[in-house]
Backbone as JSON Lines, residues from 0, in Angstrom:
{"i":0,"aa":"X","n":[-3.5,1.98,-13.22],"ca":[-4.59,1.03,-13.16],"c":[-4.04,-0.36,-12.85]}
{"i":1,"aa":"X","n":[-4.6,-1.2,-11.85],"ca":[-4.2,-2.47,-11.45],"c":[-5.02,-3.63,-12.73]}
{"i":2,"aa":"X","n":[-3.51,-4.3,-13.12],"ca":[-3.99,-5.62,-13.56],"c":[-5.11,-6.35,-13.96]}
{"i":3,"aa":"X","n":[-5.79,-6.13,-14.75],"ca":[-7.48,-6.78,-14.85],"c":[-8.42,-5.52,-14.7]}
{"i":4,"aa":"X","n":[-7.98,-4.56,-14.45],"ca":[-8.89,-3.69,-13.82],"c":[-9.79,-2.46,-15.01]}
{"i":5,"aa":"X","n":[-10.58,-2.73,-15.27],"ca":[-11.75,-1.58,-16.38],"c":[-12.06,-0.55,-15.57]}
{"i":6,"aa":"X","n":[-12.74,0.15,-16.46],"ca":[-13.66,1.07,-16.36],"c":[-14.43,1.1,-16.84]}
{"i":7,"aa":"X","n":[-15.81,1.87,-16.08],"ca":[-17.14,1.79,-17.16],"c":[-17.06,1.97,-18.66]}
{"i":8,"aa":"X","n":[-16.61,2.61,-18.73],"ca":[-16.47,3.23,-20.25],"c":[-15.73,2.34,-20.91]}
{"i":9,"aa":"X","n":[-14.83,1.76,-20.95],"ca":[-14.07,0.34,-21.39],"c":[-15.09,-0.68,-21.41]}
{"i":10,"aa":"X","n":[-16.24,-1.05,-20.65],"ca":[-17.43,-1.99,-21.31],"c":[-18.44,-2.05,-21.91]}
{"i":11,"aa":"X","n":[-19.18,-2.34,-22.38],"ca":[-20.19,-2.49,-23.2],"c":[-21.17,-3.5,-22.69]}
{"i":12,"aa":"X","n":[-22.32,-3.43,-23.35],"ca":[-23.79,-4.2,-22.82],"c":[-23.74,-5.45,-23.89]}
{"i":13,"aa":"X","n":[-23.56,-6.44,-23.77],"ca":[-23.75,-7.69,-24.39],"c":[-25.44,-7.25,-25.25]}
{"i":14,"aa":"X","n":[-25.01,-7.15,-26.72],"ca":[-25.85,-7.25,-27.32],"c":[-27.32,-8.03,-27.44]}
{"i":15,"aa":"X","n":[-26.96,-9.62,-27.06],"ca":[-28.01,-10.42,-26.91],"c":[-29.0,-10.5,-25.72]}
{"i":16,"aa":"X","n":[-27.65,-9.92,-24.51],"ca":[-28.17,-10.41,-22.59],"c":[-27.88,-9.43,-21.9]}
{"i":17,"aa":"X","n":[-28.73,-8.76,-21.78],"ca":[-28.73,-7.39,-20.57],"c":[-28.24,-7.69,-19.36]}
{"i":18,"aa":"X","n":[-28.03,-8.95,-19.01],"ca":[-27.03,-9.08,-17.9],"c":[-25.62,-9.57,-18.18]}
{"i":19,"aa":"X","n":[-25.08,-9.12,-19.41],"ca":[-23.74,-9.76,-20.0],"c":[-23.46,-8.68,-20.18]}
{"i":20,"aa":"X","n":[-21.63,-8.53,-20.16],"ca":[-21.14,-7.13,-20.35],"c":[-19.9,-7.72,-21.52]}
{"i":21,"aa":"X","n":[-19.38,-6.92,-21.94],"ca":[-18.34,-6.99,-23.12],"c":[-17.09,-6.26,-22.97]}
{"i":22,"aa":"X","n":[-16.16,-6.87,-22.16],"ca":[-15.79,-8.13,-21.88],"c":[-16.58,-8.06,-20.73]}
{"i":23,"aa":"X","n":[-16.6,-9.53,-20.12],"ca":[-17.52,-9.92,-19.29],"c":[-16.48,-9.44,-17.88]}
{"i":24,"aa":"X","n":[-17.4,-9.12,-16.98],"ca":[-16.83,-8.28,-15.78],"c":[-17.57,-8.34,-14.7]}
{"i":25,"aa":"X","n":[-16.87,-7.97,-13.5],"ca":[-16.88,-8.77,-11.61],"c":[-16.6,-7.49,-11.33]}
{"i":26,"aa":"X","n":[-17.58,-7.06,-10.54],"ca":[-17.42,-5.51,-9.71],"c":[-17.36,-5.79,-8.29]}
{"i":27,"aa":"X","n":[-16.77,-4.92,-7.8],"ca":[-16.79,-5.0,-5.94],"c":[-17.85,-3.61,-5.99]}
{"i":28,"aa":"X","n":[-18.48,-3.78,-4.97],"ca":[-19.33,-2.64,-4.45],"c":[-19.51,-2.43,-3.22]}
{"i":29,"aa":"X","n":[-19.12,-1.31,-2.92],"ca":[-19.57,-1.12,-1.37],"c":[-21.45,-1.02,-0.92]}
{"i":30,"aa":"X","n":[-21.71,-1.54,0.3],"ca":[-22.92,-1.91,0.87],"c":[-22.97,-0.31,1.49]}
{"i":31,"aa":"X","n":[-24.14,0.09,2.3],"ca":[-24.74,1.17,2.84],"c":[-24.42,0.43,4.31]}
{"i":32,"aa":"X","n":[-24.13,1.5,4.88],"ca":[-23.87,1.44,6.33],"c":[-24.82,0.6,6.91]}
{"i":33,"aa":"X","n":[-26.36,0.33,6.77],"ca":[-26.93,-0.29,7.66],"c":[-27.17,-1.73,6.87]}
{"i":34,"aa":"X","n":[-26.14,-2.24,6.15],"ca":[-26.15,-3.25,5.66],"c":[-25.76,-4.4,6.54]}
{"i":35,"aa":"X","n":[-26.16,-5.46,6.66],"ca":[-25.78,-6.13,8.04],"c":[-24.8,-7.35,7.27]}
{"i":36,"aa":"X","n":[-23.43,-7.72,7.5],"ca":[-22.4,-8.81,7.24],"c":[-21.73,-7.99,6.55]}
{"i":37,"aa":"X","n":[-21.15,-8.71,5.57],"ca":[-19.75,-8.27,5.11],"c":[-19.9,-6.97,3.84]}
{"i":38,"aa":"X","n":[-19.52,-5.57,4.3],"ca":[-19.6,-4.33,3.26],"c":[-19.54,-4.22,2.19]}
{"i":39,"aa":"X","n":[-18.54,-4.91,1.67],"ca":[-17.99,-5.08,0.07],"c":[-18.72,-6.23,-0.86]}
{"i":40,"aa":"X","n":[-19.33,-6.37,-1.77],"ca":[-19.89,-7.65,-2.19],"c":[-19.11,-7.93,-3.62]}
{"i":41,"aa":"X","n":[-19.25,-8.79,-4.2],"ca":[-18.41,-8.52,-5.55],"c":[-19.26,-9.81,-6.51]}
{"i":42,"aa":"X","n":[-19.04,-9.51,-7.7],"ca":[-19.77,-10.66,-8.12],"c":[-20.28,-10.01,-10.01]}
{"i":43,"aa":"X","n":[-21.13,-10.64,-11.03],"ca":[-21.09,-10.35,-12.07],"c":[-21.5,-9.39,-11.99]}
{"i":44,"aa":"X","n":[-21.22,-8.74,-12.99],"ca":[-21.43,-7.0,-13.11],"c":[-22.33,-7.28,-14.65]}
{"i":45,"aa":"X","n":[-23.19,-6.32,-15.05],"ca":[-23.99,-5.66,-13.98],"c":[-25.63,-6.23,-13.25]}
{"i":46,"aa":"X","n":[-25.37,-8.01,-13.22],"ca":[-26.37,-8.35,-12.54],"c":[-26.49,-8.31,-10.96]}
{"i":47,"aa":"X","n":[-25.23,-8.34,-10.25],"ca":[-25.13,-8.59,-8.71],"c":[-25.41,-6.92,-8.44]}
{"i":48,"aa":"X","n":[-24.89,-6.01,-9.53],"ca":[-25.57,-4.77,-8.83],"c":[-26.58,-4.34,-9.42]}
{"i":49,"aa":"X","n":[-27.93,-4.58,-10.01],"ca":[-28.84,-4.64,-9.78],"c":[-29.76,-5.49,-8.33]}
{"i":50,"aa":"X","n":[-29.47,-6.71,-8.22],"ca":[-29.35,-7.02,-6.98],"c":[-29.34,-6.19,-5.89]}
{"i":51,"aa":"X","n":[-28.12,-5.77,-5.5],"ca":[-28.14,-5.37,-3.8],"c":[-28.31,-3.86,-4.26]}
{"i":52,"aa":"X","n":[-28.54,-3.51,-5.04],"ca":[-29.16,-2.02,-5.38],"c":[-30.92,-2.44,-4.8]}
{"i":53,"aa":"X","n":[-31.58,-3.54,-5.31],"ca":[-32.73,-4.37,-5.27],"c":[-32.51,-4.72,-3.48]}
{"i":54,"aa":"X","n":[-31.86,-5.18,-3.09],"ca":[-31.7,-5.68,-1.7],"c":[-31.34,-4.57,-0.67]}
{"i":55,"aa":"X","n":[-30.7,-4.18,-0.65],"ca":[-30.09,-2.97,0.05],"c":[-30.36,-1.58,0.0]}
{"i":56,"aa":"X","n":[-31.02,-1.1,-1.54],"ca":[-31.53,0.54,-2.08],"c":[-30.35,0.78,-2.41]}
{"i":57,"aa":"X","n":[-29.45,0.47,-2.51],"ca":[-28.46,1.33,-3.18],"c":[-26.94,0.68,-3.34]}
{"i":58,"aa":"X","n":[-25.84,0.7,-3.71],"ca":[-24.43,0.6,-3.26],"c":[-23.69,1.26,-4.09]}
{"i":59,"aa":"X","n":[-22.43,1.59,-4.3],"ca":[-21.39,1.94,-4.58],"c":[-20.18,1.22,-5.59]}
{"i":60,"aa":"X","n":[-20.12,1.33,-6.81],"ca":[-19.32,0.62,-7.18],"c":[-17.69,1.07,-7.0]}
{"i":61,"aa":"X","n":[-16.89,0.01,-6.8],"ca":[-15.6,0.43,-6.16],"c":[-14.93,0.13,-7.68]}
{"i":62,"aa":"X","n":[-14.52,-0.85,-8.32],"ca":[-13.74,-1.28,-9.25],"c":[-14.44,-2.37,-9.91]}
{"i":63,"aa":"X","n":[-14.12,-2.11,-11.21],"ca":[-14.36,-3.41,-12.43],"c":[-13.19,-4.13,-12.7]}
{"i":64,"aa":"X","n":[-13.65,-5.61,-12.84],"ca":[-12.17,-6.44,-13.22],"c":[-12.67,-7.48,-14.34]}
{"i":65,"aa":"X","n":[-11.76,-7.3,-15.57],"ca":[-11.97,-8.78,-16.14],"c":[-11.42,-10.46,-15.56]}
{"i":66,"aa":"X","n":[-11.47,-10.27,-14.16],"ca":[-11.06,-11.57,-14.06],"c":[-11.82,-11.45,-12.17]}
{"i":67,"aa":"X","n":[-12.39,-12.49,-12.42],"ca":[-13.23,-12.85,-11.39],"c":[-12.78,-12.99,-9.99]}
{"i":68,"aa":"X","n":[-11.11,-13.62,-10.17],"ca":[-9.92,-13.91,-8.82],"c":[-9.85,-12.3,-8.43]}
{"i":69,"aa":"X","n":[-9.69,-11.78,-9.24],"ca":[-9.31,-10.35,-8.56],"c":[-9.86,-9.8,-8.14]}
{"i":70,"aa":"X","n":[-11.43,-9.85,-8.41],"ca":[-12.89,-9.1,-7.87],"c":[-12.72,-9.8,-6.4]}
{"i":71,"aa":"X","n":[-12.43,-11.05,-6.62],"ca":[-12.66,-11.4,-4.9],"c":[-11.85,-11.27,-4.28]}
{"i":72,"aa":"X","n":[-10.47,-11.59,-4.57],"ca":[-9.38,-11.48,-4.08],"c":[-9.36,-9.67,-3.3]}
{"i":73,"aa":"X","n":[-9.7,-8.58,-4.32],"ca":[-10.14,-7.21,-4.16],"c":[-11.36,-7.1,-2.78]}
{"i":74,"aa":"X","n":[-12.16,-7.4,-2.82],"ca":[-13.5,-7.96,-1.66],"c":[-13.06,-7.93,-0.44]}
{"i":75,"aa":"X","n":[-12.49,-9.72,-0.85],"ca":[-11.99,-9.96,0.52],"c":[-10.93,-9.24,1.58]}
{"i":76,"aa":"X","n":[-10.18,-8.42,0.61],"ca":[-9.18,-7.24,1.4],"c":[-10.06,-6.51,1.77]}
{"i":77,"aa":"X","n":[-10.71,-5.83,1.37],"ca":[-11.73,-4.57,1.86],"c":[-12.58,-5.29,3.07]}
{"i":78,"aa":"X","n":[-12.78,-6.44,3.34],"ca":[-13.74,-6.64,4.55],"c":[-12.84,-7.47,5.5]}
{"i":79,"aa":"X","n":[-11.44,-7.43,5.49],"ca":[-10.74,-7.51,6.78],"c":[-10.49,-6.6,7.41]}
């Protein structure tokens, strides 16, 4: 497992905020083929994928990270 990197099962639902996770966590997700710009999106987990689940119908989660540099840093490799 890379550096920063969870798994579902390693988080938990923030007791107070259904969009807070425990520890707080940045997912990359892959987009659906007829998604138009960049495939990979990344961003708080699990509000950004409700989102493009909401925007798109669906995506893919690739990896969880407790640290936000790595979610993007992770992203931005996948869409060069």
């Amino acid at each position: 497992m890379k550096e920063h990197e969870v798994t579902r099962k390693d988080v938990k639902r923030h007791p107070t905020n259904p969009n807070w996770t425990m520890p707080k966590t940045w997912g990359v997700w892959k987009l659906p083929a007829e998604a138009i710009g960049e495939r990979y999106r990344m961003g708080n987990n699990p509000l950004v994928e409700k989102e493009l689940t909401k925007k798109f119908g669906g995506c893919e989660l690739i990896t969880l990270y407790t640290s936000r540099a790595k979610a993007r840093a992770h992203a931005d490799e996948l869409n060069q």
